[in-house]
Short mmCIF file of the C-alpha atoms (twelve columns), coordinates in Angstrom:
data_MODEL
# 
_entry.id   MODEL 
# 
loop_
_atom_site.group_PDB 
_atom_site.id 
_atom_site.type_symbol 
_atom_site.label_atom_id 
_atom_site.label_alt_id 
_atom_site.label_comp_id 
_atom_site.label_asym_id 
_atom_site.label_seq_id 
_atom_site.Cartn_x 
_atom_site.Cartn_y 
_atom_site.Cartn_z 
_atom_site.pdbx_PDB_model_num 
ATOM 1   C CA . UNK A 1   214.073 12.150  134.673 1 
ATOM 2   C CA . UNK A 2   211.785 14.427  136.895 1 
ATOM 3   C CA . UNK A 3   208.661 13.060  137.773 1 
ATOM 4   C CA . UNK A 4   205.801 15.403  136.170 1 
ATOM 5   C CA . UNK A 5   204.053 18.114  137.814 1 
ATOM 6   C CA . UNK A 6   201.149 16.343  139.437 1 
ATOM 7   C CA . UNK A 7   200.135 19.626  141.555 1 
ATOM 8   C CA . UNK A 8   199.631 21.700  137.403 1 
ATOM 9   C CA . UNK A 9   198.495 18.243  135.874 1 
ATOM 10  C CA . UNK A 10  195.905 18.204  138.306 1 
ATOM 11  C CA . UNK A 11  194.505 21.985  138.030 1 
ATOM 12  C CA . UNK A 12  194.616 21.486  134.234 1 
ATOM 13  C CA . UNK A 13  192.477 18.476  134.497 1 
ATOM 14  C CA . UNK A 14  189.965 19.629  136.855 1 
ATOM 15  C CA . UNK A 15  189.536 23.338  135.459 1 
ATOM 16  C CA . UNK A 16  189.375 22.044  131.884 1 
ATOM 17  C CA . UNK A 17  187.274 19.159  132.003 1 
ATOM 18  C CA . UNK A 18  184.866 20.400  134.786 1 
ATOM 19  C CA . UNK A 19  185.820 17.534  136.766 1 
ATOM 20  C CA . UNK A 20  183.982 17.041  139.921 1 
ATOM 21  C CA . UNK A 21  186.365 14.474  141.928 1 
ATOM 22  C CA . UNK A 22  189.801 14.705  142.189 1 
ATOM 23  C CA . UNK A 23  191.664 12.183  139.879 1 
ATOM 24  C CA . UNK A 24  192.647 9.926   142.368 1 
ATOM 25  C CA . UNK A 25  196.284 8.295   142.170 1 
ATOM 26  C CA . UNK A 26  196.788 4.741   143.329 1 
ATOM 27  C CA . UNK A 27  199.761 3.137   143.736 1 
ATOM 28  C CA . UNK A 28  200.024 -0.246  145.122 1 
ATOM 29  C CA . UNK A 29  202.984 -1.880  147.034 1 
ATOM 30  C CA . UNK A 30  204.874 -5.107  146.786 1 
ATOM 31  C CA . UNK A 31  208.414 -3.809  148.473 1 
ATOM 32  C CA . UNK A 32  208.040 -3.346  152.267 1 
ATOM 33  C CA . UNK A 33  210.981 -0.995  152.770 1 
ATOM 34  C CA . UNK A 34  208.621 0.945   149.730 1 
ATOM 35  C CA . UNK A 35  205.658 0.955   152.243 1 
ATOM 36  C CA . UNK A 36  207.692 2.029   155.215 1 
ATOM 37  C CA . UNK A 37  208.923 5.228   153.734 1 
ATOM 38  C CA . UNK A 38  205.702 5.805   152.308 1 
ATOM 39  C CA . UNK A 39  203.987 6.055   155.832 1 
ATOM 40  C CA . UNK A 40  207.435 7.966   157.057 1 
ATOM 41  C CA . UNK A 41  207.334 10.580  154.743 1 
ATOM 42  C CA . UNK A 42  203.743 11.049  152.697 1 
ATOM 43  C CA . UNK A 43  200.824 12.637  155.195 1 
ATOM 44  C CA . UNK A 44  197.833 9.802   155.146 1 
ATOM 45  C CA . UNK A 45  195.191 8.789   156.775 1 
ATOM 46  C CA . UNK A 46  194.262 5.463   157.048 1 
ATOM 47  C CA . UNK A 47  190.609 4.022   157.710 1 
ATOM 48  C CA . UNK A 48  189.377 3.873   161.511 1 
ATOM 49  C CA . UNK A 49  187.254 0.153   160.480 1 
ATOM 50  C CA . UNK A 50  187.296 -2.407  157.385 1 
ATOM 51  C CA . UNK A 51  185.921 -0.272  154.233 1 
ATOM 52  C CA . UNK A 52  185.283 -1.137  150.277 1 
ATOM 53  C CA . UNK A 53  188.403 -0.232  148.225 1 
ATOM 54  C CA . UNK A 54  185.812 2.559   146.180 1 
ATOM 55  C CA . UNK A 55  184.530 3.791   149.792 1 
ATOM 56  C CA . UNK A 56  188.252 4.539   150.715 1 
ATOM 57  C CA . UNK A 57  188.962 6.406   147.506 1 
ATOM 58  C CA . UNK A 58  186.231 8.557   148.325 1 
ATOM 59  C CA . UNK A 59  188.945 9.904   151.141 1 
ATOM 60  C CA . UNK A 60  191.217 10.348  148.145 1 
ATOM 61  C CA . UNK A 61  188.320 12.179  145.610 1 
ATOM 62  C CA . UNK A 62  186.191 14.001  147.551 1 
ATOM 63  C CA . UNK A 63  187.793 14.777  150.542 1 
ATOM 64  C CA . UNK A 64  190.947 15.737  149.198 1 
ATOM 65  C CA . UNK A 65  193.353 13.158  151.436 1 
ATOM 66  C CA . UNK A 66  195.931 10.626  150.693 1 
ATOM 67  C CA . UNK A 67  194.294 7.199   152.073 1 
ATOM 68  C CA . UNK A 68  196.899 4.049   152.972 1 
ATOM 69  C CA . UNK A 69  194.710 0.785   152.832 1 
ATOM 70  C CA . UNK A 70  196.294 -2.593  153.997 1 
ATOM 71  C CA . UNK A 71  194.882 -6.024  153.596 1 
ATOM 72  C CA . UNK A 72  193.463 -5.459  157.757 1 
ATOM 73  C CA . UNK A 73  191.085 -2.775  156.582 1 
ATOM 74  C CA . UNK A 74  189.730 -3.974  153.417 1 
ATOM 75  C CA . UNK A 75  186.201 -5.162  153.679 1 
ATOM 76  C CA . UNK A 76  185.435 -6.050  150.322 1 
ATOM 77  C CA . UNK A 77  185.440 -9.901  149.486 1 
ATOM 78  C CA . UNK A 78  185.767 -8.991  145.331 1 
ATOM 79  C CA . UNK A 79  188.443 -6.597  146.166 1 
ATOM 80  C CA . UNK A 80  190.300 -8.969  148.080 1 
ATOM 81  C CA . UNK A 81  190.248 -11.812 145.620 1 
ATOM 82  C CA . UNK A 82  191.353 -8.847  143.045 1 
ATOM 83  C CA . UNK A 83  194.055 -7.614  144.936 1 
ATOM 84  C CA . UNK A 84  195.392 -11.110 145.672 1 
ATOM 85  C CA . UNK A 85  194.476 -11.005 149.554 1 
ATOM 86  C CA . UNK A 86  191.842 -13.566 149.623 1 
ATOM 87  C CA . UNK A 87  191.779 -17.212 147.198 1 
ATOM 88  C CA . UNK A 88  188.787 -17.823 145.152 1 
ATOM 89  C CA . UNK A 89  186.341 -19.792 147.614 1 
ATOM 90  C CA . UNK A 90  182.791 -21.077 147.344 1 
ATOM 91  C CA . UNK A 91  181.721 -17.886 149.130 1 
ATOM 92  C CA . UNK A 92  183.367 -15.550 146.480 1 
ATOM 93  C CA . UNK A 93  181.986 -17.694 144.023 1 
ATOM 94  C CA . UNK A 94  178.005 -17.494 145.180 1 
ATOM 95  C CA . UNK A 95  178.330 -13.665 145.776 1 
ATOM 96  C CA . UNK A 96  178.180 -13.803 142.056 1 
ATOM 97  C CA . UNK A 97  175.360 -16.284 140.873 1 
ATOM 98  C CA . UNK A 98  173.250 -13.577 140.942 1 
ATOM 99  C CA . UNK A 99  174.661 -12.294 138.141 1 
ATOM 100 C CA . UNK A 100 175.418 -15.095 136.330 1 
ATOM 101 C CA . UNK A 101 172.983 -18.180 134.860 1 
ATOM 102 C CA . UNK A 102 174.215 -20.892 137.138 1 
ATOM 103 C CA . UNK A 103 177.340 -21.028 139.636 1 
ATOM 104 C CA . UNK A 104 179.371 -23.219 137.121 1 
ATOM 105 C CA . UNK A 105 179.911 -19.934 135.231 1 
ATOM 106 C CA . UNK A 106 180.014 -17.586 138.286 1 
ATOM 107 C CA . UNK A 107 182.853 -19.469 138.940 1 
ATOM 108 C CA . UNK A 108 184.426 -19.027 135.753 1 
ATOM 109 C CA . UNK A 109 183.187 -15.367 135.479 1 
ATOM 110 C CA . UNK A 110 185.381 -14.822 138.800 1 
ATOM 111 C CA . UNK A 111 188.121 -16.777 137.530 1 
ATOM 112 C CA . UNK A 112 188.653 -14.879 135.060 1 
ATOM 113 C CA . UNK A 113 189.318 -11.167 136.797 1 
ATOM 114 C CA . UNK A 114 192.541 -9.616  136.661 1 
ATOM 115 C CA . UNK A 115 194.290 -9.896  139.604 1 
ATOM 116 C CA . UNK A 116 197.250 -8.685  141.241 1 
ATOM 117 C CA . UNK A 117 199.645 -11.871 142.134 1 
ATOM 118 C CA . UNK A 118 198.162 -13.649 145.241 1 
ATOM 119 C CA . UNK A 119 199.897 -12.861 148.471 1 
ATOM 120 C CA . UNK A 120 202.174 -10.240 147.078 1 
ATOM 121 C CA . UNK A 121 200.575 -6.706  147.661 1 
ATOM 122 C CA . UNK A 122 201.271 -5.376  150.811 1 
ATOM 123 C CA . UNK A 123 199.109 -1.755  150.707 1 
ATOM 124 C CA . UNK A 124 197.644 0.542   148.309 1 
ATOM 125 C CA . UNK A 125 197.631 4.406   148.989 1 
ATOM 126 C CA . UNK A 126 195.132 6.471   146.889 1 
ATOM 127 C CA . UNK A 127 195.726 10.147  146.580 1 
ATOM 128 C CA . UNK A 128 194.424 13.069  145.187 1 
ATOM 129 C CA . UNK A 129 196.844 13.365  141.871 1 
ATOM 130 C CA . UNK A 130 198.425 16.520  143.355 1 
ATOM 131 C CA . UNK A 131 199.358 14.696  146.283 1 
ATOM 132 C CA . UNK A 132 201.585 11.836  144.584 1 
ATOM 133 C CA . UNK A 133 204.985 11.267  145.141 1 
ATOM 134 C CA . UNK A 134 206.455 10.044  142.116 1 
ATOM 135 C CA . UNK A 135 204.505 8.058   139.269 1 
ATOM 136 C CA . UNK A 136 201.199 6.945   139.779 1 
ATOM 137 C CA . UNK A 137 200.801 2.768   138.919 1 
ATOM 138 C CA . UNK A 138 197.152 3.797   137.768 1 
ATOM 139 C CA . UNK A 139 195.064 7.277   137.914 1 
ATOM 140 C CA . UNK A 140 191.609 7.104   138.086 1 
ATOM 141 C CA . UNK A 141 188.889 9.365   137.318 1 
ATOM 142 C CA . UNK A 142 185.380 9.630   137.992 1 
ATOM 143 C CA . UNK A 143 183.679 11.594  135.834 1 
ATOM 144 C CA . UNK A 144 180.689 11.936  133.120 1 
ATOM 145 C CA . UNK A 145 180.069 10.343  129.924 1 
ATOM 146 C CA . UNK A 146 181.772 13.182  127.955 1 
ATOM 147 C CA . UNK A 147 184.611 13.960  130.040 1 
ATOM 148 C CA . UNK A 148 185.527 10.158  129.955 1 
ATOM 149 C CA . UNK A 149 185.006 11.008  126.035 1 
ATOM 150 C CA . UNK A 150 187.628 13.400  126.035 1 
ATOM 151 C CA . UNK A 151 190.220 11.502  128.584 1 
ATOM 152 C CA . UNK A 152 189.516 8.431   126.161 1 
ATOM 153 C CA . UNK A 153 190.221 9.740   122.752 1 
ATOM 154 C CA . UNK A 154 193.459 11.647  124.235 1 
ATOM 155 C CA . UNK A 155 194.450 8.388   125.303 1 
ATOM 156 C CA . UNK A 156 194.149 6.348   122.324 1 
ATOM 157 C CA . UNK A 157 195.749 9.691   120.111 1 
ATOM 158 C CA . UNK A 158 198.015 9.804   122.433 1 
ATOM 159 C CA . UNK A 159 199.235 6.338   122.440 1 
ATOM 160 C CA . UNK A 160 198.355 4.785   118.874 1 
ATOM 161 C CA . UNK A 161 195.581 2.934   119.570 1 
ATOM 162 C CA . UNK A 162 192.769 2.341   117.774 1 
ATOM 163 C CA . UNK A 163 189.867 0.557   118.680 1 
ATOM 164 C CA . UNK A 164 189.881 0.988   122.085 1 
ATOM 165 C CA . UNK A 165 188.749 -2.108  124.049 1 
ATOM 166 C CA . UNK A 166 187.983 -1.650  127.772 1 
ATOM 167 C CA . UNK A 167 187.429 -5.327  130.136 1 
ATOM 168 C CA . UNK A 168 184.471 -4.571  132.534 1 
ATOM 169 C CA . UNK A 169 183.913 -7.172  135.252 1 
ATOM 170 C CA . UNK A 170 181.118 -8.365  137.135 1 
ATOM 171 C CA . UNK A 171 180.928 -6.208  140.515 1 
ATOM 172 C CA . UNK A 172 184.323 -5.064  140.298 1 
ATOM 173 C CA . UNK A 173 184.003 -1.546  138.695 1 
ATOM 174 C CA . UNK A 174 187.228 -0.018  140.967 1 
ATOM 175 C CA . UNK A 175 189.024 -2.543  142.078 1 
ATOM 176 C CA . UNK A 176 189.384 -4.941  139.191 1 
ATOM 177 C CA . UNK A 177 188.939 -1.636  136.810 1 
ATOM 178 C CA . UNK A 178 192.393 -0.127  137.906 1 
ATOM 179 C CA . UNK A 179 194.332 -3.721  138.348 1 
ATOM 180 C CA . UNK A 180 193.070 -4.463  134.683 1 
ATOM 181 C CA . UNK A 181 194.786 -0.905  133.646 1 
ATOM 182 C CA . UNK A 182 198.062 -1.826  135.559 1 
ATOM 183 C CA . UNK A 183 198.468 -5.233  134.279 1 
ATOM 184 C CA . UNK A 184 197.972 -4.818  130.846 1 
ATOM 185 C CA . UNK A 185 199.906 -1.106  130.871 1 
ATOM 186 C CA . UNK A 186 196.102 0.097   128.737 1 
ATOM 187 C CA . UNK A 187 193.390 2.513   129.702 1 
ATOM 188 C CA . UNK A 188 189.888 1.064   130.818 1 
ATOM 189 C CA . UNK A 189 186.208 2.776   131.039 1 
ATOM 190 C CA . UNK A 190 183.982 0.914   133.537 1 
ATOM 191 C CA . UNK A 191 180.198 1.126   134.500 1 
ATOM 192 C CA . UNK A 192 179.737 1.865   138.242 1 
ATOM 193 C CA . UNK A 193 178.783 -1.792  139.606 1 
ATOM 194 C CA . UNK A 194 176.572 -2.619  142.374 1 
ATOM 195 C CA . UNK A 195 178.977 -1.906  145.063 1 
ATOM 196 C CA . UNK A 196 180.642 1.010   143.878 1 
ATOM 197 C CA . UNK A 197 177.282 2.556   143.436 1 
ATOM 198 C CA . UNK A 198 175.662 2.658   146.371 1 
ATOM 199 C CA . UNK A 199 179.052 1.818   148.879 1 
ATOM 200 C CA . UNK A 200 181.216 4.172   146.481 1 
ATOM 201 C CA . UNK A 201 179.133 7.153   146.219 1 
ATOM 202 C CA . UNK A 202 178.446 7.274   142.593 1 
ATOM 203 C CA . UNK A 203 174.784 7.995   142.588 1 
ATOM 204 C CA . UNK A 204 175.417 10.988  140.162 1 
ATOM 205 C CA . UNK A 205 176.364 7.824   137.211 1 
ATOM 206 C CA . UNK A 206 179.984 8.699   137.716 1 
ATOM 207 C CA . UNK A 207 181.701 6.362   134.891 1 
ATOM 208 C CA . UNK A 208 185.404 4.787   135.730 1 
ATOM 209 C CA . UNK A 209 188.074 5.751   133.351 1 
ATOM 210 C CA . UNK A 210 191.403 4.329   134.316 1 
ATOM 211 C CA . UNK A 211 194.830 5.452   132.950 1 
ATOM 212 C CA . UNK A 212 198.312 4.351   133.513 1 
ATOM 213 C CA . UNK A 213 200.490 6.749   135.327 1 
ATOM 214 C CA . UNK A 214 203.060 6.679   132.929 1 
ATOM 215 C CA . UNK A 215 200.816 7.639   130.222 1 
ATOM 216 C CA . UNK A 216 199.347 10.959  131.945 1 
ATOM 217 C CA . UNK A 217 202.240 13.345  131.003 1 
ATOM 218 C CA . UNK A 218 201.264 12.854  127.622 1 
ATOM 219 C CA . UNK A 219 197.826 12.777  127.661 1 
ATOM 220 C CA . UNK A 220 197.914 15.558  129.950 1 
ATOM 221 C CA . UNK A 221 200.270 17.915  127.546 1 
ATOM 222 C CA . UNK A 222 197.698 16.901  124.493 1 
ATOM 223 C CA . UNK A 223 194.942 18.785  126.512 1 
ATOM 224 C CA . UNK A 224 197.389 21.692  127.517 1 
ATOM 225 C CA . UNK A 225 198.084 22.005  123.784 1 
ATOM 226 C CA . UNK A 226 194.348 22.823  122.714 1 
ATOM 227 C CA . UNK A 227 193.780 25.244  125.082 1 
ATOM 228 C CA . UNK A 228 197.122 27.245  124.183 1 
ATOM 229 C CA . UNK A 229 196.447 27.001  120.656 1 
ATOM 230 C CA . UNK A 230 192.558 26.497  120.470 1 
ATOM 231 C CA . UNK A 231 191.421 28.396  123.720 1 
ATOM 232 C CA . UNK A 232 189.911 25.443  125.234 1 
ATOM 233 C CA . UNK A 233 189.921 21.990  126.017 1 
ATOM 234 C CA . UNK A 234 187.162 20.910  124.127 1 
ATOM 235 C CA . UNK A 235 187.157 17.863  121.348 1 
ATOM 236 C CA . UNK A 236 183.970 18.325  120.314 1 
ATOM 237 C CA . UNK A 237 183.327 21.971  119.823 1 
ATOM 238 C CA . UNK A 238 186.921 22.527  118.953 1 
ATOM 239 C CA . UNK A 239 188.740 24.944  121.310 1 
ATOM 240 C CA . UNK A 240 185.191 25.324  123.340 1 
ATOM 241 C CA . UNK A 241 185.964 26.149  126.847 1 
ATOM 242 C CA . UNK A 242 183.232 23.104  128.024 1 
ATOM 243 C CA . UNK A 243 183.682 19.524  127.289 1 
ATOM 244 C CA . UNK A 244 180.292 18.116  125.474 1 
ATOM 245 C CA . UNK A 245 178.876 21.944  125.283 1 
ATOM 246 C CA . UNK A 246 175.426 21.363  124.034 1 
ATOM 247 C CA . UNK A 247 175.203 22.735  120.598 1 
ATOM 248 C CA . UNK A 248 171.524 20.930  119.475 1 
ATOM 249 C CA . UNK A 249 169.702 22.730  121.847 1 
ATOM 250 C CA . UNK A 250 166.718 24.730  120.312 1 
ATOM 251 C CA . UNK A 251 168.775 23.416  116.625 1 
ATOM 252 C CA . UNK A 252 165.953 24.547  113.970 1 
ATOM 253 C CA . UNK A 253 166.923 21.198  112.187 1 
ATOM 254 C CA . UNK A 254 165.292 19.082  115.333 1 
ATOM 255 C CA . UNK A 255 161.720 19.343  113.935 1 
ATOM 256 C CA . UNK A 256 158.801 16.606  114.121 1 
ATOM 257 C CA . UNK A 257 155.903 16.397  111.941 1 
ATOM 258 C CA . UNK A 258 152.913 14.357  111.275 1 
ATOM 259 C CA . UNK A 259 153.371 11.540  108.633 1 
ATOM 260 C CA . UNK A 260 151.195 9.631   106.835 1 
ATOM 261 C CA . UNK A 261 147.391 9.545   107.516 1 
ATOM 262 C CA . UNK A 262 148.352 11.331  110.667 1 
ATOM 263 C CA . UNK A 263 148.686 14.609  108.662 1 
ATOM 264 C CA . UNK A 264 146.056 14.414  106.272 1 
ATOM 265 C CA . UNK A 265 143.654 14.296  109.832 1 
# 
């Protein structure tokens, strides 16, 4: 079966949603001989010194470039441990207290991120979606509350499930984000954390959505289908060409009065 059109499923997402970044593809490695025709035959770039796994997706988003990371030039302690590159240690452990009320449950806070198995990924290449060869392990999108709306709701429609229940981690908004979306084959939403804030660029309050590969065809021909038949993209203001058009403003029915012995005065 023919792998989807990533260049089409790209153009559709960005021109209907009004996203700002590129979805950005990631697919991670266990099979060498997998790795070495990746770097023979995909265009990359790889980073000149150590960087944060959301500071080399930026390469992937914003600049519009496939990115190869391999355990060498990741500088992130949490994204080690979540990638499997690095065992839990007392230092991994204390990078947390802060977050936690004592180190007893930093410790168990970190033991209990989803990981990738320890000592068996090799590399992970992040692409613009355009730019992917073959099916994605995990797409991720940075975007605004209401376009994460939108990708959210056409993933649970499109997949039968209802309540949707994303796992957000303690300072491990990208990395752990997208290995909880592989391992458990499910979307996830995700708050910017510390790191991927100010490290990863996200000073605008980009939010994380994360969606299978596998599950983007659909979710993908779900939008396609409201704009053919609707004229737009839109959820909320059915067939609107904007996702989260703002329909309140200047609403008459928005109106504040005095109450009480405040309008008798």
């Amino acid at each position: 079966m023919p792998a989807p059109d990533f260049v089409a499923m790209q153009e559709l997402l960005m021109r209907e949603l009004r996203l700002m970044h590129y979805p950005v593809a990631i697919r991670y490695f266990f099979d060498q001989a997998e790795l070495e025709a990746f770097r023979a035959a995909q265009p990359h770039y790889e980073p000149v010194k150590p960087l944060t796994f959301c500071q080399a997706e930026i390469g992937a988003r914003m600049e519009g470039v496939t990115v190869l990371v391999e355990p060498k030039k990741m500088g992130c302690s949490n994204a080690q441990f979540v990638f499997g590159w690095k065992p839990m240690d007392e230092g991994e452990v204390a990078s947390h207290e802060k977050y936690c009320m004592d180190l007893a449950q930093a410790k168990r806070f970190v033991e209990g991120k989803p990981r990738l198995p320890e000592g068996t990924l090799l590399g992970i290449a992040v692409s613009p979606l355009a730019q992917a060869r073959g099916v994605p392990d995990v797409v991720h999108f940075y975007c605004d509350n209401i376009q994460a709306y939108h990708l959210i709701d056409d993933w649970m429609a499109t997949q039968d499930v209802h309540p949707f229940r994303p796992s957000l981690c303690m300072n491990s908004a990208a990395c752990a984000g997208n290995v909880f979306a592989y391992n458990e084959g499910q979307a996830n939403l995700v708050l910017a954390c510390s790191g991927s804030y100010n490290a990863g660029k996200t000073e605008r309050g980009e939010i994380n959505v994360s969606i299978p590969g596998g599950h983007m065809e659909a979710l993908a021909a779900r939008i396609e289908k409201r704009v053919r038949e609707k004229g737009g993209a839109a959820i909320t203001r059915l067939g609107g060409g904007f996702p989260g058009a703002d329909i309140c403003k200047n609403c008459p029915l928005i109106i504040f009065k005095k109450g009480g012995k405040a309008a008798e005065a």
